[in-house]
N, C-alpha and C positions, 0 to 999 in steps of 0.2 A: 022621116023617121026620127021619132025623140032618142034622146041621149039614153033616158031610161029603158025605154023598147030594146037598144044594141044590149047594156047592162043584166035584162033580164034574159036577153036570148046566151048568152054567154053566161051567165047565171045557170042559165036551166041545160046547156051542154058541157057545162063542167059537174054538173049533180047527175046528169047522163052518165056522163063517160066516166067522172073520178069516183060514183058512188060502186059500182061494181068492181073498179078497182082497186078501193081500200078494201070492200067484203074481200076479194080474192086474198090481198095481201095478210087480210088479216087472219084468215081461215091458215095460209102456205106458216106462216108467223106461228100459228097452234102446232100444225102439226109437226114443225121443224123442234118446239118446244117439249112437246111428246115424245120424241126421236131423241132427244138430251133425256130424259128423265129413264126414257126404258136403256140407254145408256148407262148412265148411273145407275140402277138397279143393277147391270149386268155385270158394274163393275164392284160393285157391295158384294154380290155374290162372289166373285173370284177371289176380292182379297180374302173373303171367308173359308172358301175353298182352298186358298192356296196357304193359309194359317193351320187350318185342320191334315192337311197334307205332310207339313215342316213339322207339325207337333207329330206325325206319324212317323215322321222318316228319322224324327231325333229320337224319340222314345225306342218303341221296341225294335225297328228295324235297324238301327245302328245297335242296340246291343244284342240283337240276334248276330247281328257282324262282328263285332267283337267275341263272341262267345265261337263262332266259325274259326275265325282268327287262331283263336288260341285252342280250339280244336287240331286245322290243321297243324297246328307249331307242335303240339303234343305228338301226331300223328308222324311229321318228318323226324321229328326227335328218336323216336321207336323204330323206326324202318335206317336212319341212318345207322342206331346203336346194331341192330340185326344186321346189317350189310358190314359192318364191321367188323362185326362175328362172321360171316360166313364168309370174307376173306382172308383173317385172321388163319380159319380151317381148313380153307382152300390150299394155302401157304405152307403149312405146317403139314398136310398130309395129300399130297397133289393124286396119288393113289385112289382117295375115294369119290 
């Protein structure tokens, strides 16, 4: 057997075996790169999502909170002033 004959059989079992091996790797390579990309996507969306969220919870829902706020402060204000009065009345005429 020539030197060349060993070279081409070793030749043609490395085109065997390594050519279906790069396709595999190279298909597993796609679709690993696919899987990064619908990542990113998913991640564009969130921080879009989560900007559109911050600009809702600053805007009106914090000043519908504020506006609560100083509802109930008005409200304890009125109900302490009246509990004031109706002990003040209590006090001064235990009778009624």
């Amino acid at each position: 057997m020539n030197v060349m004959d060993i070279i081409n059989i070793i030749n043609a079992a490395v085109l065997i075996i390594g050519l279906p091996t790069l396709l595999k790797v190279a298909f597993d390579v796609g679709k690993k790169l696919q899987v990064i990309n619908h990542l990113e996507k998913a991640i564009e969306e969130l921080k879009v999502n989560i900007s559109s969220l911050k600009g809702a919870i600053d805007g009106p829902i914090s000043s519908d909170i504020r506006d609560t706020k100083e509802r109930v402060v008005a409200v304890e204000t009125k109900v302490n002033i009246m509990w004031d009065w109706v002990s003040r009345r209590m006090t001064l005429d235990p009778q009624r």
